[in-house]
C-alpha positions in Angstrom: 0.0 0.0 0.0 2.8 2.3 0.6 4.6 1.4 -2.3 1.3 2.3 -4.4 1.0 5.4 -2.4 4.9 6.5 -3.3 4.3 5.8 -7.0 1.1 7.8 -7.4 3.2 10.7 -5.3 5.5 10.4 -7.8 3.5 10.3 -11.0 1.9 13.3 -9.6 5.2 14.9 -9.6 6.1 14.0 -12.8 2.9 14.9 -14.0 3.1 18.7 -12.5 6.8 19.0 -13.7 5.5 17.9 -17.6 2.5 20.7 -17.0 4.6 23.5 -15.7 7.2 23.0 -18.1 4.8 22.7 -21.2 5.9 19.0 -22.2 1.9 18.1 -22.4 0.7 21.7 -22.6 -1.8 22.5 -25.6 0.3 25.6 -26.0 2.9 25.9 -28.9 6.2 27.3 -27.7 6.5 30.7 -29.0 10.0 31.7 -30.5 9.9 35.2 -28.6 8.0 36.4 -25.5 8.4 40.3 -24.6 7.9 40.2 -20.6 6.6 42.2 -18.1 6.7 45.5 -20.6 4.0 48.4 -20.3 1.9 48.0 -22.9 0.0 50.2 -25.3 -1.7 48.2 -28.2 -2.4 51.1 -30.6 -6.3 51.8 -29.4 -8.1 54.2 -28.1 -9.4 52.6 -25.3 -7.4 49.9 -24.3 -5.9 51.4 -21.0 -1.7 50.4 -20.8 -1.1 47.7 -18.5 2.1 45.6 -17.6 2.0 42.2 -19.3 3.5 40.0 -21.9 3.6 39.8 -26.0 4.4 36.4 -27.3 5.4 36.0 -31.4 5.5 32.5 -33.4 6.6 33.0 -37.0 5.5 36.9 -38.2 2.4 36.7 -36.0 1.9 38.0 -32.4 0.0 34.9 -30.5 -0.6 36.7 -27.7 -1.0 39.9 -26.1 -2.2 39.7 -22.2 -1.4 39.7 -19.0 1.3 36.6 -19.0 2.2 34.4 -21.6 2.2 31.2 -19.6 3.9 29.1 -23.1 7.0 28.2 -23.2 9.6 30.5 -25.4 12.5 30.1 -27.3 13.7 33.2 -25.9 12.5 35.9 -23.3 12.7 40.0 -23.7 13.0 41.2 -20.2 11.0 44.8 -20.9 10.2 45.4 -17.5 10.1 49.3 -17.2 10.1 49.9 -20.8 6.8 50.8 -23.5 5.5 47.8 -25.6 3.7 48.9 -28.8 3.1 48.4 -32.2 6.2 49.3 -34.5 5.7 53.2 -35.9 4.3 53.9 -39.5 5.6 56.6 -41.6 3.0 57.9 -44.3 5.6 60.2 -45.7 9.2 59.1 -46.7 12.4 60.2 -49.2 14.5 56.9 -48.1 15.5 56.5 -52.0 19.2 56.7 -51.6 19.0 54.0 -48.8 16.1 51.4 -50.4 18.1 51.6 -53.9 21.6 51.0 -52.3 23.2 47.6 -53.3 24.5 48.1 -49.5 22.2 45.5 -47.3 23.2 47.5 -44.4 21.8 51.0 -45.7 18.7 48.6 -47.2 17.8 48.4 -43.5 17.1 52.0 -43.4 18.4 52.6 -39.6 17.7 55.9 -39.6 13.8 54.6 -39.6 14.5 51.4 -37.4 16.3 53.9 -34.2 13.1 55.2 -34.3 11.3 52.4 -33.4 9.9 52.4 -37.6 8.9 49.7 -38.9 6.6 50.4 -42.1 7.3 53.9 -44.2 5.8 55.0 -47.5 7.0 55.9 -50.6 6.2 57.8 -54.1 5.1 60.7 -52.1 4.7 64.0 -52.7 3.8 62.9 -56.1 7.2 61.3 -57.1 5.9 57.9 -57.3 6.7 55.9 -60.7 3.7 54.0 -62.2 6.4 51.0 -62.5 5.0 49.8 -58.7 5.6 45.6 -59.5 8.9 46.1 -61.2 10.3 47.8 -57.9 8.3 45.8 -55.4 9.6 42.6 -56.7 13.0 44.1 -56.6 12.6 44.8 -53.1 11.4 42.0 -52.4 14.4 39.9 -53.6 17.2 42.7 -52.3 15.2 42.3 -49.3 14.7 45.8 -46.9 14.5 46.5 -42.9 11.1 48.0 -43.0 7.6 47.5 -44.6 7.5 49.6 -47.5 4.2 51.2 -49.2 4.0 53.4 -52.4 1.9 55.5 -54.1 1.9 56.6 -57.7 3.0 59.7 -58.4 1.4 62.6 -60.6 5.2 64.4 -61.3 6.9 61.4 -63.2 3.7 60.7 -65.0 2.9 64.1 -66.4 6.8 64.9 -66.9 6.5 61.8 -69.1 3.2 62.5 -70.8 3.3 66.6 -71.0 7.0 67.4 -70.0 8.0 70.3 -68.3 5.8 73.2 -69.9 3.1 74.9 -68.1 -0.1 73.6 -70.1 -2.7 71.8 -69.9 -2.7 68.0 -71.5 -4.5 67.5 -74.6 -7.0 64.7 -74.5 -5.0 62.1 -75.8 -2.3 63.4 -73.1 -4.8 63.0 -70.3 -5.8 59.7 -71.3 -2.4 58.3 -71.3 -1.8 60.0 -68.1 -5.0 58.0 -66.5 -3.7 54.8 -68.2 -0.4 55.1 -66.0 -2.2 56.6 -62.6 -4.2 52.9 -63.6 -1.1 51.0 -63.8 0.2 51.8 -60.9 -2.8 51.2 -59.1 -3.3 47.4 -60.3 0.1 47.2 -60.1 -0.1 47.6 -55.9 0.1 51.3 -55.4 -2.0 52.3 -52.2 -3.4 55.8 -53.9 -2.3 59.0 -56.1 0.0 61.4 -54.7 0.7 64.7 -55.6 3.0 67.8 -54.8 1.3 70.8 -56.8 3.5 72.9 -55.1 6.3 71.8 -57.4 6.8 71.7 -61.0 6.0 70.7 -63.5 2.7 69.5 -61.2 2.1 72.7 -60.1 1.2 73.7 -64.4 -1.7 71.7 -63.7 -5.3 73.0 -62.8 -7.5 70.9 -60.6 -9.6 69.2 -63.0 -6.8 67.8 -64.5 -6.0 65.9 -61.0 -9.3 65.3 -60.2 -9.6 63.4 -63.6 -6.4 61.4 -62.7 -7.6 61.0 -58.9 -10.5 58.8 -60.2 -9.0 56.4 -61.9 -7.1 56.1 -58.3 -10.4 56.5 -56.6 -12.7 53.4 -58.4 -9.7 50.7 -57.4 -9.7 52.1 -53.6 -7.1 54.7 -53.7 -6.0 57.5 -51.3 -5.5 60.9 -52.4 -2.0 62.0 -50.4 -1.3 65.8 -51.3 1.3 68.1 -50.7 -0.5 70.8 -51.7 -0.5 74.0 -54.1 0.5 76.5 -51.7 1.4 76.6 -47.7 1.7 80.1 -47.8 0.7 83.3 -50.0 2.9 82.1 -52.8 0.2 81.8 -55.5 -3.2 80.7 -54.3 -2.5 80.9 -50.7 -3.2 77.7 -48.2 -6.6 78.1 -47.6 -7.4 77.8 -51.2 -4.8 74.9 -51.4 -6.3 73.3 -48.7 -9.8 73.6 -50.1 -8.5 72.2 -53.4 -7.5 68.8 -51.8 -10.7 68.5 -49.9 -12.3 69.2 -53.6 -10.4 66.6 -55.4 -10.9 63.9 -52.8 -14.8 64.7 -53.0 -15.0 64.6 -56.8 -12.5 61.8 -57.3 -14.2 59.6 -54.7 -11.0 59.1 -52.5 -10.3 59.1 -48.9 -7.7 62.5 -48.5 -4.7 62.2 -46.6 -2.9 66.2 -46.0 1.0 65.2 -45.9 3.6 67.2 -43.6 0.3 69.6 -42.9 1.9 73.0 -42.1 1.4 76.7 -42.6 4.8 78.6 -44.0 5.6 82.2 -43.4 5.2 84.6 -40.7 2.2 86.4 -42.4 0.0 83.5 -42.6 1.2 81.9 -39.2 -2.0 81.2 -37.6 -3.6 80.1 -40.1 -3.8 76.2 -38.8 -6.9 77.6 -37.1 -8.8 77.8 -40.2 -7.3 74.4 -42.0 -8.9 72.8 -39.0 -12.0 74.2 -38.9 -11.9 73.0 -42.7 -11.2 69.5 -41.9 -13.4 69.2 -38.7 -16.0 70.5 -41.5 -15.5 68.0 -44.1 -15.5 64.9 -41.8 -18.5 66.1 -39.8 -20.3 65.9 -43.5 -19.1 62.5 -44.0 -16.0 63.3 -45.9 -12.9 60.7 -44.8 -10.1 63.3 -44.1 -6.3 62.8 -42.4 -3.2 64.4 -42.0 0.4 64.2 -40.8 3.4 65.9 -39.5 6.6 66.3 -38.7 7.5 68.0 -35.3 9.8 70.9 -36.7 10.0 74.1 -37.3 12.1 74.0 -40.3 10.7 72.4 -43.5 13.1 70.8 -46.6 13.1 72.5 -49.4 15.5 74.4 -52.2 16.4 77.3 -54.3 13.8 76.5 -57.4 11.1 75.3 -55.1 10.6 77.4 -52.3 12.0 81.1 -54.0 12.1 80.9 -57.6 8.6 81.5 -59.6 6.5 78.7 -61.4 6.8 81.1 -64.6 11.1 80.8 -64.4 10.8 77.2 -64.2 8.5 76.7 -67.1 10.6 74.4 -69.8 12.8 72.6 -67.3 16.7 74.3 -66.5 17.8 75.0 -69.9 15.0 77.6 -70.4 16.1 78.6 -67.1 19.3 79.5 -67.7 18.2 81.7 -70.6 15.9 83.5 -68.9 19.2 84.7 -67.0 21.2 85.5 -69.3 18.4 87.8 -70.0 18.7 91.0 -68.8 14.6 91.4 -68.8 13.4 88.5 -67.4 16.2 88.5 -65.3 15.1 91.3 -63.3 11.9 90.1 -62.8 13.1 86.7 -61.8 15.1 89.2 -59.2 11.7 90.9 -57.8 9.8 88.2 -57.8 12.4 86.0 -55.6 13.3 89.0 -53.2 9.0 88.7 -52.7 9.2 85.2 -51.9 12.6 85.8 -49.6 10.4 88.2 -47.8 7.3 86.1 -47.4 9.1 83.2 -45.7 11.1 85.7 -43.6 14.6 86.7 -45.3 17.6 85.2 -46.1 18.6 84.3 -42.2 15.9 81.5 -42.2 17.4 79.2 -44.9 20.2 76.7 -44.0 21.7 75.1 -46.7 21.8 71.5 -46.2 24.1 68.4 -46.9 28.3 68.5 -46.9 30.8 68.9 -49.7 30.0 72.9 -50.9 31.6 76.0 -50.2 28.1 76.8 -48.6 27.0 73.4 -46.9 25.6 74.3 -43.3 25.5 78.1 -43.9 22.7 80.4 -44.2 21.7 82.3 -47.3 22.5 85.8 -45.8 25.8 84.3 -44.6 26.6 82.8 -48.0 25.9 86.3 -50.1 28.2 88.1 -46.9 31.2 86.4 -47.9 30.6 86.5 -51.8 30.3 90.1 -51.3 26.5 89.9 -52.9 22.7 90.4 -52.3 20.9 87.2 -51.0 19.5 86.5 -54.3 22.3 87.2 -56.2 24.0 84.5 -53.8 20.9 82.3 -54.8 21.5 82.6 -58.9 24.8 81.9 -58.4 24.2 78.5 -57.2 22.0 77.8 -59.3 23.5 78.6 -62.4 27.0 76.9 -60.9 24.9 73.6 -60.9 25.3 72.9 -57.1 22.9 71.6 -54.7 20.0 73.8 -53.9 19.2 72.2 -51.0 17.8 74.1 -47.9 15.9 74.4 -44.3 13.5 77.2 -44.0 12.8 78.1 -40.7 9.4 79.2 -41.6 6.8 77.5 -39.5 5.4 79.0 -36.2 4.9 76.4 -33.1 1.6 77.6 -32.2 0.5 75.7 -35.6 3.1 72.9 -35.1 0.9 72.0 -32.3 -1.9 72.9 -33.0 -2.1 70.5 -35.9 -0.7 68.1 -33.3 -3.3 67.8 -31.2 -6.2 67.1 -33.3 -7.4 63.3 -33.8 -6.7 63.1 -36.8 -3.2 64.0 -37.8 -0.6 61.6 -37.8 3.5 61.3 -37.1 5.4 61.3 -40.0 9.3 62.4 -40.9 9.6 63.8 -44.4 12.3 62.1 -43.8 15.5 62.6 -46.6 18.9 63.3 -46.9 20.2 66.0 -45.0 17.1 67.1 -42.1 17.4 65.9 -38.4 14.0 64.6 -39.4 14.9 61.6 -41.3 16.7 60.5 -37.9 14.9 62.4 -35.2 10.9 62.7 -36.1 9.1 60.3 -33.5 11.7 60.7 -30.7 11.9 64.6 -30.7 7.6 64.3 -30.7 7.7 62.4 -27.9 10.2 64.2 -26.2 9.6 67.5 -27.3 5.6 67.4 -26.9 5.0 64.5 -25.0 7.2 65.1 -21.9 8.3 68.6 -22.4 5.4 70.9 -23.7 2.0 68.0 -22.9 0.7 68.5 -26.3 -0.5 65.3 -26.4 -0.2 62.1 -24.4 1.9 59.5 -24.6 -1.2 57.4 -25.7 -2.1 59.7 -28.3 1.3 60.0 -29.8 1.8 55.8 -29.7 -1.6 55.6 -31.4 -1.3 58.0 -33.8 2.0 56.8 -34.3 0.4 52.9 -35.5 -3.2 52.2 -35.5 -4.8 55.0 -36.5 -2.7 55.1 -38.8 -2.9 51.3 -40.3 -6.5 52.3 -40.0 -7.1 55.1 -42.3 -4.6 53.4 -44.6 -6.2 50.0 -44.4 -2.8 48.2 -43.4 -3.9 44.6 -43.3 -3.3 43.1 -39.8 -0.9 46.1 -39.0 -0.4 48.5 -36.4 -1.8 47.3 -33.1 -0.3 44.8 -30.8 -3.4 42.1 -31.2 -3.1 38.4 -31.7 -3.4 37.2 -35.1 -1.8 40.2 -36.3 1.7 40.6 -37.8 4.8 41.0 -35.2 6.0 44.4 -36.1 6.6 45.3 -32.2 8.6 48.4 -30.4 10.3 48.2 -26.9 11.4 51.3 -26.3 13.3 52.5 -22.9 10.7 55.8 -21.8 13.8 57.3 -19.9 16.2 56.9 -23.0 14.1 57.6 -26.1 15.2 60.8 -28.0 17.0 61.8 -30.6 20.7 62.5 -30.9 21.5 64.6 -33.5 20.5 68.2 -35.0 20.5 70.5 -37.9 24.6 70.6 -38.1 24.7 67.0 -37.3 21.8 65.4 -38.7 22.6 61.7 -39.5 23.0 60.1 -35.9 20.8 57.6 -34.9 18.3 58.3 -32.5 18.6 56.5 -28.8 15.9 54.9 -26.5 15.0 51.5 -29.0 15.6 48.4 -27.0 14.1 45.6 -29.6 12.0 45.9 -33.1 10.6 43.2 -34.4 9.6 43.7 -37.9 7.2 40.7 -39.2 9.1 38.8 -36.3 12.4 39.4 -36.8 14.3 41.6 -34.3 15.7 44.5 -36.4 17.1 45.7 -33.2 18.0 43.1 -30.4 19.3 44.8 -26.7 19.4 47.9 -28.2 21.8 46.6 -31.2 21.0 47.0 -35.0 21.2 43.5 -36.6 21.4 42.4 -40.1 18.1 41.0 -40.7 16.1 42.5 -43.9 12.6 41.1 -42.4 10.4 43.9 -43.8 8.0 43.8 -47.2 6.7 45.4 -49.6 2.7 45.9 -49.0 1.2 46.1 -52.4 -2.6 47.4 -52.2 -5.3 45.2 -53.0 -6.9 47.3 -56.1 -11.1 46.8 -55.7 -12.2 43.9 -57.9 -13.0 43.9 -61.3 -11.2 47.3 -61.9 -8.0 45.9 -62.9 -7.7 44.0 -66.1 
């Protein structure tokens, strides 16, 4: 009898040891539970709590208080912020994406930021080419998720050119064909920047026209639009135009890097909201985004030289210089513009490698011994880069844009700004902790899901189960950015672990070599694509 006793003792034991350590458990191990983290899953309402996130594969399994299955390996995030990997709506990462380097395919300026899926083709730059360079990126391989649009400026540069006109009809129509290629061939939506040539020679209807071919295969309309300022039809009117082409082209609108430049119109932001809040109270689906600074990216031709100069590409130009007519009005007309954004001291001429890298415009023309614009034709006609930072937004409309619900993080990010390297760090530090903007929960959400939501990012965005592993642990004491406008390219500080599609990008706080990210081609609506 006490033999019997002893063995059933002892299969008892066994039993509990084969229980607790998963032996006969129902649970599959997971390859990677994040422990003990506080966690914010991208909602609105879900309050953060301390718990665990478990990943098998590319999925998240589970998301709750503790992951009792057994794991390959274990995250200690005690004391650090669990949430969905960022999205970025708005991205230049070209040089990086197109590099035959795998290390600059990961894109760590994006990945220090806690990044894992950025858009491209914005601001209208997009190529209608969308399965030629999503397979390529694909087989390369890349460190983030990667979404495009199709852009109007390589499509009307190809149909039209570079004059200011209108398209005939046989012009528009092969401009819809592309804007149609690009959207069967996975582009999310259309995106424009009319505030640069040779987009900005076209009128509205002309983009609306183009929008709907986007619009009946479930595009987006992204816009940076006409005018931010009092340049030609002032921001309001811009504004109003992307509101009017979403409307008539059927398309949800997304307003990129929303802003208002110039000291004259600084305030403005209170009107563009009242606009918005207007639109989506009559049904109208509406977003934005931003980037936290005050300084914007720009150059020479775009932000001080007339549409009218630029007509004909830079030959015609450079003959309008050697005219001594149109010269002078090219003059007046950029001293206007100088004057409208705030003088010569606000623009900082970006990148390394010219005599007047990191200086200011008035600096530059001090030591040439020449007036600001005069500085400015001299570049240009030299061939060298134009590349600048205005210093022309006010922080009154910064955050005011901020703050409302809808209006999203993203960087702008390209060659040359802090941005690229320091957008969703310097937010949270900067507006977050410093100023209380926003909350921490409102910057995390509409840093992912409301983002993957207006987007319609498939299973992205929110820490859920079922839903791909793109997770952030980020150290709340440590995560900032490290560089600024002189020093722009240093990585940002603060990411512990990313996981992109459940591969850690960044493991204890060190890049790794993985290229886990993919390119997420839009599903076009059915039966609009041949």
């Amino acid at each position: 009898m006490a033999h019997k006793r002893a063995w059933t003792i002892a299969s008892l034991a066994a039993l509990s040891w084969a229980l607790g350590s998963g032996a006969m458990s129902a649970e599959p191990a997971a390859d990677v539970v994040i422990r003990g983290g506080t966690i914010y899953d991208g909602s609105a309402a879900m309050k953060p709590y301390v718990g665990d996130v478990a990943i098998s594969g590319d999925r998240i399994v589970y998301v709750g208080p503790h992951a009792t299955m057994e794991a390959k390996r274990v995250v200690d995030a005690a004391g650090m912020i669990v949430s969905p990997g960022f999205i970025d709506p708005h991205t230049h990462p070209d040089p990086m994406i197109n590099s035959d380097d795998p290390q600059k395919r990961q894109v760590p300026a994006w990945l220090a930021q806690g990044v894992s899926t950025i858009f491209i083709g914005v601001d209208g730059n997009g190529a209608p080419e969308i399965a030629d360079k999503f397979a390529k990126y694909k087989a390369q391989g890349l460190g983030v998720n990667l979404v495009s649009y199709v852009g109007f400026g390589p499509i009307r540069t190809r149909v039209v050119g570079e004059s200011d006109r209108a398209p005939t009809a046989e012009e528009l129509e092969k401009e819809k064909a592309l804007v149609a290629k690009g959207m069967c061939e996975g582009a999310i939506g259309f995106s424009t920047g009319l505030f640069y040539v040779p987009q900005s020679y076209s009128k509205t209807d002309e983009v609306i026209a183009l929008g709907k071919e986007a619009g009946k295969r479930g595009g987006i309309y992204d816009t940076h639009t006409r005018d931010y300022s009092d340049f030609t039809v002032g921001a309001i009117k811009a504004y109003q135009e992307a509101l009017d082409v979403g409307k008539a082209a059927g398309m949800p609108v997304h307003l990129s890097h929303i802003k208002i430049i110039g000291p004259k119109v600084w305030g403005k932001s209170v009107e563009v909201v009242k606009m918005v809040d207007a639109a989506r109270a009559a049904g109208q689906n509406v977003t934005a985004s931003q980037y936290p600074y005050t300084g914007n990216g720009t150059s020479i031709s775009a932000m001080l030289m007339p549409n009218w100069a630029l007509d004909g590409g830079r030959a015609a130009l450079l003959k309008r210089m050697d005219n001594p007519e149109t010269l002078d009005r090219l003059k007046k007309d950029m001293a206007t513009n100088l004057e409208r954004t705030g003088g010569p001291n606000k623009f900082l001429f970006r990148g390394r490698g010219e005599a007047w890298s990191g200086k200011f415009l008035d600096v530059v023309a001090k030591e040439w011994g020449m007036t600001p614009v005069d500085a400015a034709l001299k570049i240009v006609k030299q061939g060298g880069s134009q590349s600048m930072i205005g210093f022309v937004m006010g922080e009154e409309d910064i955050a005011n844009f901020m703050k409302q619900s809808w209006t999203f993080t993203d960087s702008d990010g390209g060659e040359g700004h802090p941005r690229e390297y320091g957008t969703f760090p310097l937010k949270y530090q900067k507006y977050v902790l410093e100023r209380k903007v926003i909350s921490l929960p409102f910057f995390i959400r509409n840093s992912s899901g409301a983002t993957a939501d207006f987007f319609g990012l498939k299973d992205r965005g929110y820490l859920k189960a079922g839903y791909f592993a793109d997770v952030l642990v980020f150290d709340p004491k440590r995560y900032a950015p490290k560089n600024d406008f002189s020093h722009y390219d240093v990585l940002a500080e603060g990411v512990t672990d990313l996981f992109v599609n459940g591969k850690a990008a960044i493991d204890g706080g060190k890049m790794t070599a993985v290229l886990s990210g993919r390119p997420l081609p839009h599903t076009p609506t059915p039966g609009t694509c041949s």
